[in-house]
N, C-alpha and C positions, 0 to 999 in steps of 0.2 A: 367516492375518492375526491372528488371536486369539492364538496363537502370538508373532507377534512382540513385537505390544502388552505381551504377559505380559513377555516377555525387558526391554522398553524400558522398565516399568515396576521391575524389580526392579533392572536398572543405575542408573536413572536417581537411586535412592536412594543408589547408593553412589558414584557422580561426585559429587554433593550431598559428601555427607560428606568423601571428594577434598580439595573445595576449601577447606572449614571452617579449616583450620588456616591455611590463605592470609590469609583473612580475620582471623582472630587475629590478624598477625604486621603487618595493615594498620590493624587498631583502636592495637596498640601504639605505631605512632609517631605518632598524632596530635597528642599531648600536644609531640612536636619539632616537627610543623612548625605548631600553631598559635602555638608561639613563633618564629616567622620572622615579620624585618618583609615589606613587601610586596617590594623589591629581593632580599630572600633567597632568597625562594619565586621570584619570576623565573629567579632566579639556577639553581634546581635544572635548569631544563629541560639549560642548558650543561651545568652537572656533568654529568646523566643520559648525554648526547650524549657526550661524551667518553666516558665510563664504555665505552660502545656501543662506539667508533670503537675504543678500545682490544681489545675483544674478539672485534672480528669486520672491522677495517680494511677494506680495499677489496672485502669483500660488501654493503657499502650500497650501492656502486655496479650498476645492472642491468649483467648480464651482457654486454648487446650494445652497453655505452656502455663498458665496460672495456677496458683496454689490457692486456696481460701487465704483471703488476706486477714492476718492478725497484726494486733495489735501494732498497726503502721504508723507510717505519719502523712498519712491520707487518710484520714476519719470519713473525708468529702466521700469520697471512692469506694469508701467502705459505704453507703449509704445506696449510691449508684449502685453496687455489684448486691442483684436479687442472691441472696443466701441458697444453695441449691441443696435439695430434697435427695433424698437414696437413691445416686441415678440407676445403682446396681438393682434397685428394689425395679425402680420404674422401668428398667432397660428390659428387666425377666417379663413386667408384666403389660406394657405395651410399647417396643421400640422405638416407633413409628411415632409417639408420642415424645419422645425425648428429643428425637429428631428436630421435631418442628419448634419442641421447646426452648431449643440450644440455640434453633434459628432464629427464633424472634431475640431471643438476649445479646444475640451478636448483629442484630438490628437494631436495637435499642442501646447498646453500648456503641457502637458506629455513628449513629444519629448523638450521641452525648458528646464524641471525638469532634463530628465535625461541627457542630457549636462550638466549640471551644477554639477548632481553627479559624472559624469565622471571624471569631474576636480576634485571634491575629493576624486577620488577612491584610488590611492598610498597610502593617509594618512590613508582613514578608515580601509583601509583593514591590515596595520603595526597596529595601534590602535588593531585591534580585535585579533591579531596575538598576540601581546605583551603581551592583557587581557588574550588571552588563556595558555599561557607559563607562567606566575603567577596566576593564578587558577587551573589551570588544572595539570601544569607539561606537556604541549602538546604541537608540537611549527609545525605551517603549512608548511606542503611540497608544492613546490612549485605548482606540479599539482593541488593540493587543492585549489591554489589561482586561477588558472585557470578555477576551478569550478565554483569558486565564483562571476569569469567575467561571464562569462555563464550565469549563473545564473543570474545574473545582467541587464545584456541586453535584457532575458523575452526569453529565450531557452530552451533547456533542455541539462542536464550534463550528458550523458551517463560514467556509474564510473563502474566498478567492484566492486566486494560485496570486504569489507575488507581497504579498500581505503578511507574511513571515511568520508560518505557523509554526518555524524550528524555535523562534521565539519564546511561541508562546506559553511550548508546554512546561520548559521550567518554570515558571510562575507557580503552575498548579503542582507540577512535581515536588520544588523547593518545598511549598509549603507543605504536604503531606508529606514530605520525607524529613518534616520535624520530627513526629512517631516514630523513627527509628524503626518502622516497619515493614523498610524498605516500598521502591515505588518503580515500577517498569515502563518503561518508556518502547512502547512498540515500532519501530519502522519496516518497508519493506523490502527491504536488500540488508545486505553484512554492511557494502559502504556504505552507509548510510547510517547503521550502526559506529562504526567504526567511526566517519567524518561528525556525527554529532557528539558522543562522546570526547572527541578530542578540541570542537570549537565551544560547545556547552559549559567544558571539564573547567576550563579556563573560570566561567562566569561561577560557578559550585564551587573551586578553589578557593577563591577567593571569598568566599563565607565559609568554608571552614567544614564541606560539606563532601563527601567522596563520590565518584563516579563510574560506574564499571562500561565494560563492554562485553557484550555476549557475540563469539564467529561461528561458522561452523565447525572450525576445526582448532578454535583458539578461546581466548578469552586474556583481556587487560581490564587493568586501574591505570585511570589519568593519575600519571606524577608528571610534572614537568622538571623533577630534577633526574629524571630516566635517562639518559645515555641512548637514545635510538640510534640503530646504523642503516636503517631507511626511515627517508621521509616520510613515506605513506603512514607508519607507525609514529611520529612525532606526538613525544608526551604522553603516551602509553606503555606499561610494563606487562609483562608477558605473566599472568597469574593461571591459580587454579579456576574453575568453573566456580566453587564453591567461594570463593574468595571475593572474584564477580559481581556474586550473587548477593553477599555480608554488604555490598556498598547502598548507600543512601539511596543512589538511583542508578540504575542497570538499563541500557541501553540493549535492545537486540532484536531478532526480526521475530513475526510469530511463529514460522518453524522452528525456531532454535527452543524459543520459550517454553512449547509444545512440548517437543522433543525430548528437552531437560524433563519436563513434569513425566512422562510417560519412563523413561530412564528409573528417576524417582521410584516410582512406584514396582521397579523390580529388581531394585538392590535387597543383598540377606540384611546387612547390619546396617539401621536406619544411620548411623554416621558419615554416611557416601553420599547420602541423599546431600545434592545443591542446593537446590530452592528453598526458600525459611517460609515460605506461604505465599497467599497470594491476595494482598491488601488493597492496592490500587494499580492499575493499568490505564495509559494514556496510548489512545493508539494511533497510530499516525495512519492515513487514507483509510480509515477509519470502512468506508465501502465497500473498498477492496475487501479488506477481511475480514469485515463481521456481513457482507451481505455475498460480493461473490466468490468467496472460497467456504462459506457457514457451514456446507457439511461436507467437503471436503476432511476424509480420515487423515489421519495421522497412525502410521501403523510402525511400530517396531515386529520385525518381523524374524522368524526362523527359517531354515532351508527345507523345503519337501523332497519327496522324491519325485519325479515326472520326467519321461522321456521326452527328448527333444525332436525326436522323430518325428512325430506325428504332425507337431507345428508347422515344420518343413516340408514337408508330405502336401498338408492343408493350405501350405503358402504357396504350392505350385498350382494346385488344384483350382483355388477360387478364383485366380483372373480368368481360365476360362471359362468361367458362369457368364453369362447376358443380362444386363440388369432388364427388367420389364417380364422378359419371358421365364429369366430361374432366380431370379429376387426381386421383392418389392423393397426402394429404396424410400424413406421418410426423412425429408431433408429436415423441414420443421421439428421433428420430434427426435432427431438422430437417430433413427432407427433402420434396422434393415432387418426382411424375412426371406426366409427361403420358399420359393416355390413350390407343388409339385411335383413339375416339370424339372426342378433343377433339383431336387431330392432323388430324383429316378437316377439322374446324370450320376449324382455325387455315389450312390449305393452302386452302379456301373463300375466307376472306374476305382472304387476302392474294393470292389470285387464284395459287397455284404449283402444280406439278402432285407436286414431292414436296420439304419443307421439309428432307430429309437428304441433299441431293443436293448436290456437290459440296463448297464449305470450310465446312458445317453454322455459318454464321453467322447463319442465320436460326435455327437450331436453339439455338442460345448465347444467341441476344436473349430469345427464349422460356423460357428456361429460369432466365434472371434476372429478366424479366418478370413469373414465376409464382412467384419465390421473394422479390420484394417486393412481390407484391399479397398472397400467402397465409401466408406466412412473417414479415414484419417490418411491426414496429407502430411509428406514431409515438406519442410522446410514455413509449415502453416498451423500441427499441431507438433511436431515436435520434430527435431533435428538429429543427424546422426555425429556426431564426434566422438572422435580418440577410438572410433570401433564401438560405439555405444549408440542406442535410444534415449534421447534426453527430450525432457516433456517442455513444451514450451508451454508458460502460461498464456490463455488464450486472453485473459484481460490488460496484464501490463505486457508481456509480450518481452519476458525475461524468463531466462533458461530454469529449470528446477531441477537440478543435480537432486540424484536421492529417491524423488520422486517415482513411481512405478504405477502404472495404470493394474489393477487387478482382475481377478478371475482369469486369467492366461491372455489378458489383450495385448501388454507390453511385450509378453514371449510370441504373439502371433505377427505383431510388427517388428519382433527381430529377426524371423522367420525371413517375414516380405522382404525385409533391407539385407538381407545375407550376412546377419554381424551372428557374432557370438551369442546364444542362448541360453541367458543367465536361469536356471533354478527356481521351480515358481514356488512360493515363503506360505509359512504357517503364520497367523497372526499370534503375535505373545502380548499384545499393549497397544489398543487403539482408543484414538477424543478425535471428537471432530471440534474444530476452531469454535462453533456454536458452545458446541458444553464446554471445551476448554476458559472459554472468555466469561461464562455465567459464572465459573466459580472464585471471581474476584469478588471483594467486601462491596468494592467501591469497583467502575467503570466508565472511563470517558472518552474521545475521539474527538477528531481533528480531521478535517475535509475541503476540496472545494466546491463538491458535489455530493451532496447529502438529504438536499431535501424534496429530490423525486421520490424518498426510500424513505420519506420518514414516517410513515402507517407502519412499517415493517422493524424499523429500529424503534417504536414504541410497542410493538405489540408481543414480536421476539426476545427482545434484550429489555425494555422497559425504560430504553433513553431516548431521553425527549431531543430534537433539534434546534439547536437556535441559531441563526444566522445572523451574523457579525458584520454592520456598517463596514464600507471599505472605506481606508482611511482618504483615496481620495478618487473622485467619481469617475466608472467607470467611460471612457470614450471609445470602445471599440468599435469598430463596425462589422456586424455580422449579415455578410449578404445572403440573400435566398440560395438553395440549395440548385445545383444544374442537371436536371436529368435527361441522360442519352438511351437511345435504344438498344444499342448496342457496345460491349467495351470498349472497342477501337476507336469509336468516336470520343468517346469519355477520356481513353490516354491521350488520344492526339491533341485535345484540348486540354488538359495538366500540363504535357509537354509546352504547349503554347503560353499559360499565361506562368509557367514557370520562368520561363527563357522574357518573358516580357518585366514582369516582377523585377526578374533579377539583373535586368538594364538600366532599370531606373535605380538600381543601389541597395535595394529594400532586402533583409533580408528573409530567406524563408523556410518554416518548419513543414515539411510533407507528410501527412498523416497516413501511415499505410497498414493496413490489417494483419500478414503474415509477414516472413523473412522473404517467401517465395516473391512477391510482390512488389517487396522492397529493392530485391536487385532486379527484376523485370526494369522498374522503373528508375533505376541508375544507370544500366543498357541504353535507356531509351535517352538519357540525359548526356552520357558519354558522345553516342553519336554527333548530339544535335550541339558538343565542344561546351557542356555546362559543369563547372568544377563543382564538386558539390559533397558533402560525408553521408555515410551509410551509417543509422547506428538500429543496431537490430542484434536477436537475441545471438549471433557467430561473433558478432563485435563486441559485447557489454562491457570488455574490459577497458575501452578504449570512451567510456560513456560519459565518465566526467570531462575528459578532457575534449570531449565534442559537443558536450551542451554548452559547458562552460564559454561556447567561441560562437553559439550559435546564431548570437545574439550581433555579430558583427555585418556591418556593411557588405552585400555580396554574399552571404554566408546560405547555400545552400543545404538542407539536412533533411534527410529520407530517412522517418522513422518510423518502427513499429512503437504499438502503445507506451512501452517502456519509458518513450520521452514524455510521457504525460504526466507523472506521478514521481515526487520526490527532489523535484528538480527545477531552479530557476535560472529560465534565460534572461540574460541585462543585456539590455540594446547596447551597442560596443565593445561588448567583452567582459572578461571578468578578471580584475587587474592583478589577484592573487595568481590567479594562474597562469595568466600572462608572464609577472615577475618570474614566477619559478622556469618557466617556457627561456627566458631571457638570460636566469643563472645557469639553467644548463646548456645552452649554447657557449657560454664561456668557460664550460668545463667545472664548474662547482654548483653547490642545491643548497636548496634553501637550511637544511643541516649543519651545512659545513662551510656558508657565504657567513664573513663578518658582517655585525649590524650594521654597520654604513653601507657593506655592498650590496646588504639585502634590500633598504632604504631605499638608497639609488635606485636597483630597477625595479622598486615597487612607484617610484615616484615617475620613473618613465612610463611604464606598465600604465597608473592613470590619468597620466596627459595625453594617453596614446587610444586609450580607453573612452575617455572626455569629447576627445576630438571626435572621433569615429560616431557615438551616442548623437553627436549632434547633428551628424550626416544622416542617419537611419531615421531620427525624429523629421526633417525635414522631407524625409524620400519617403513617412509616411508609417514608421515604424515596423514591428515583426508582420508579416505575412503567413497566417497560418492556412494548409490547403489539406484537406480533407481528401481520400480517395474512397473513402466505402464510408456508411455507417454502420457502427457496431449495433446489437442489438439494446445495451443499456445506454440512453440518453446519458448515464452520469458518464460514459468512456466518451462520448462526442464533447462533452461539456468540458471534460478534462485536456482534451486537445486545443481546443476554442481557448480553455484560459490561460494558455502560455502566453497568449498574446495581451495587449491592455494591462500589464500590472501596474498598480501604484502610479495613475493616471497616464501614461504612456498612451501614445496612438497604437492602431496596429486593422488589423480587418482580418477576418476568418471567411471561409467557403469553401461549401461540400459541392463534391461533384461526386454525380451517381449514376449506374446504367443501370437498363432493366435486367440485366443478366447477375445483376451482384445475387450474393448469396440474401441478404437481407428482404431486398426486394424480387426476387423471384418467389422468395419464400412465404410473403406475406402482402405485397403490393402489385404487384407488377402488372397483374390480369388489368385493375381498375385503370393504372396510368397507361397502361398498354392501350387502354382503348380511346382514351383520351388524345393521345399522340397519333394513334391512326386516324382519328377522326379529322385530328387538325392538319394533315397530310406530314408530320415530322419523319425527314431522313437519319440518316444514322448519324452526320455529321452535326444536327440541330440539335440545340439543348432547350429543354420546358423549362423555364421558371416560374412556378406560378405558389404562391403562398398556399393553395389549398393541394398541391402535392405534397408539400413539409408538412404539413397538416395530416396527410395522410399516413407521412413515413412516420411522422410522432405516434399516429394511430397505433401502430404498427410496434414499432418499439413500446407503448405503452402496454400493447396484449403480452408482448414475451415478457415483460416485467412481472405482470401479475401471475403468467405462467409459471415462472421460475420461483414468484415467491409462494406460491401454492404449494410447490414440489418439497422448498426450505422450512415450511411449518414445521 
């Protein structure tokens, strides 16, 4: 492993270097196109398009929509496209063959595509640069354009949080969505969806390029002459799925995109079908979902028959089991067994004479019984609302409407929680995220933690990492990690340098692992008179507009992972949001405020923004605090980089007990002895660089555990 890292480290500097001259030859013609009026710069997307069409004729077209091309006006293309043999002859006499055969031609016609972008990459990427600097007021550093090769050539862009990876993916979108072959732009939430499509739609407007949005329960194209009567929808129309889908570039999270494809494939009459194929994918926390959701199903499902009885039956039954004496619990491996001893118990009070006798369905009830009485925590793996079991995701620590644990585990926690017992489903249509993502032509990703994983996104997926200069040098301070013996000691010192932090002005991000945790430790904050926001999976709808502030003087925030991913804090505020914060106190939105009034309080918003920035840099910038570690170093790292973006100060630190789940599970015996030795109370904390050493250890076995499992 050390090994590889060494190898990924040493290329990685000279792909970098690579692409430098790319860069050069794209700072050069900025000076041409910021002399183009706004028709000109439209005008290029055609030129570019043609340019294409000339070079590569009818390989825009996917292969299985193409006719044998005659007598064209691509002679060139005619030359590229291998003339193909009896597929009907070869399909009878060995399919298997044809198969691989179709696969390398749409390899080798891919590989002739992106030649040919490559020759347009200088012009597309000033193009996109020039639409962002007149739309936006944003004008690409040059790392950024480096992303955008990356990105381009089907890699991944490892970035630092703050570095503006929303940036960077249209560069590489723009330009493969010359092809007309449509280009997906992955993120992890709908807003997110939703909010890039409508600031992106702006920069692709203005070239002359379309933009969709994929929701759960919606779907829009950016127009900006749309008539929105909420703001949240500004410069989005209300379309079909299909319609969406027809645009350049399509904006939406991997469930939807998923979901869509599985849809797909069980309609009668192929004209229902949304999706036109699946040519290139830009995936945002790229991590997240091609490493910890990779075999995570995606199931469309049917209703079975199954009595609810039993569930309930089995949900009274299993608290009174005893862990140790009637199950064995495996916290490491999530598991739990039934004893014996609690097998006798169980065949007692359900009156049977042996519970594995015949279609062990009373053995399955029990066995899911025992793994959401002893196994799953509300409010840590999933929350109850509106009368429902709703799954939390355990890495961002954002709710997943839809979502259902299977083999009757969701029904046996609805059981526990006394809610309604939905119906356990037949499967009609399941991909796990792994195969769903291999079947793009082309595949690239976007991150700020990517290259602890990158043996595994080369070995599974075949995409290489490369990690992207920050445009300017990091200064955080990341101190050693604090471990107590005990919890109490661990909160009463969070408590402490929370309330100390937040005297001196600074403000601070709380890193907390569940929801349960999260108000534990808002309780504790309330007490000790500390104002402070909760953003966690009961809140998410309230998530923009608390990140957006978090970054202020004073600004206290208790989050689960979800603040990690998707989302950046600006030291002082965020003066868009502030503005809108400022027009709705006056009774109008940013909608329906005339351009002067909106002006005014965007200009107050950043004197007010300016001011505060300058306060927080002096008191030392964002404070980021840690309360557990996860077990993937990328979820710690992701919390660490809200702080220090785009050379900003800031300082990070974890504080840990030996009773956390991580370290009971894997550390605790070794530091355990270490602290008894050295006589440590419950109130003292160890710092010592070779216990992060240890917990790295640590976190590094469950990595390779997980990835063994995701082969």
């Amino acid at each position: 492993m050390m090994k590889f890292l060494s190898r990924l480290v040493d290329s990685n500097e000279r792909e970098v270097r690579r692409l430098e001259p790319l860069a050069a030859d794209i700072n050069a013609l900025e000076t041409t196109y910021s002399a183009l009026s706004d028709d000109e710069l439209m005008a290029k997307t055609a030129e570019l398009r043609a340019r294409l069409r000339d070079a590569v004729g009818e390989l825009l077209i996917p292969a299985e929509l193409r006719t044998a091309h005659r007598n064209g006006d691509s002679p060139e293309a005619d030359e590229m496209i291998e003339a193909p043999d009896d597929d009907s002859e070869l399909t009878a006499r060995d399919p298997a063959a044809l198969v691989e055969r179709r696969k390398e031609q749409r390899k080798r016609e891919l590989q002739l595509i992106n030649d040919a972008l490559d020759e347009l990459l200088p012009d597309a990427f000033a193009a996109v640069r020039e639409a962002m600097r007149r739309a936006l007021g944003k004008r690409h550093y040059d790392v950024q354009l480096l992303g955008g090769m990356v990105l381009h050539r089907g890699q991944i862009a490892e970035m630092k949080t703050g570095e503006g990876k929303t940036f960077v993916a249209p560069l590489a979108a723009y330009l493969n969505g010359l092809t007309g072959r449509g280009v997906h732009v992955v993120t992890v939430n709908d807003y997110l969806a939703k909010r890039d499509a409508q600031w992106i739609g702006l920069v692709f407007h203005r070239l002359g390029m379309t933009v969709g949005s994929i929701q759960h329960d919606a779907a829009y194209v950016f127009d900006p002459t749309f008539p929105a009567s909420d703001e949240r929808l500004r410069d989005l129309r209300p379309v079909s799925r299909q319609e969406a889908y027809e645009a350049d570039v399509t904006y939406g999270t991997n469930n939807e995109f998923g979901f869509d494809y599985l849809r797909d494939n069980l309609v009668i009459d192929l004209s229902e079908r949304v999706q036109r194929g699946h040519f290139f994918a830009v995936v945002d926390e790229v991590d997240n979902i091609l490493i910890d959701e990779a075999r995570t199903p995606l199931i469309i499902s049917g209703t079975a028959e199954e009595s609810a009885d039993k569930y309930v039956q089995f949900a009274r039954l299993a608290p009174r089991l005893q862990p140790v004496e009637d199950y064995i619990l495996d916290e490491k491996f999530r598991q739990v067994a039934i004893t014996e001893a609690g097998t006798d118990k169980m065949e007692r009070w359900l009156g049977v004479d042996n519970m594995f006798d015949n279609d062990f369905s009373l053995a399955r009830h029990l066995e899911q019984a025992l793994k959401a009485e002893a196994l799953y925590k509300r409010d840590r793996d999933y929350v109850v609302k509106d009368g429902e079991v709703v799954i939390v995701d355990e890495f961002t620590g954002r709710l997943m409407p839809g979502r259902r644990w299977s083999e009757g585990l969701h029904q046996a926690i609805e059981a526990k929680e006394g809610v309604k017992i939905q119906s356990e489903s037949q499967t009609l249509a399941t991909i796990t995220f792994q195969n769903y993502f291999r079947m793009y032509q082309k595949l690239a990703g976007m991150t700020g933690t990517a290259e602890t994983e990158g043996e595994e996104f080369s070995k599974i997926y075949g995409l290489e990492v490369v990690v992207i200069p920050t445009n300017r040098a990091m200064i955080r301070d990341d101190f050693a990690d604090l471990v107590f013996r005990a919890q109490q000691g661990k909160w009463n010192a969070v408590v402490d340098e929370i309330v100390a932090e937040h005297e001196l002005g600074r403000p601070i991000l709380v890193g907390t692992v569940s929801v349960e945790i999260s108000e534990m430790l808002s309780e504790l904050l309330k007490r000790r008179g500390v104002k402070h926001n909760v953003l966690n999976a009961k809140f998410h709808e309230r998530e923009a507009e608390i990140v957006a502030q978090a970054g202020r003087s004073d600004a206290v925030t208790i989050a689960t992972n979800m603040a990690g991913r998707g989302t950046d804090i600006l030291l002082g505020g965020n003066p868009e949001m502030m503005a809108a914060e400022i027009l709705h106190k006056k009774g109008t939105s940013v909608l329906d405020a005339e351009p002067e009034e909106y002006r005014a309080a965007l200009d107050e918003a950043k004197r007010s923004c300016d001011e505060d920035r300058d306060k927080v840099i002096a008191a030392g910038g964002l404070h980021i605090l840690g309360t557990e570690r996860h077990e993937a170093r990328r979820i710690d790292n992701q919390l660490r980089g809200r702080a220090g973006r785009q050379g900003d100060p800031g300082s990070s630190r974890f504080y840990l007990s030996l009773e956390d789940d991580l370290m009971r599970r894997f550390a605790s015996e070794r530091v355990s002895s270490i602290m008894g030795r050295l006589g440590f109370d419950d109130e003292t904390a160890l710092e010592s660089p070779m216990v992060s050493r240890t917990i790295e250890g640590a976190q590094t076995r469950v990595e390779g555990y997980n990835f063994d499992t995701r082969k």
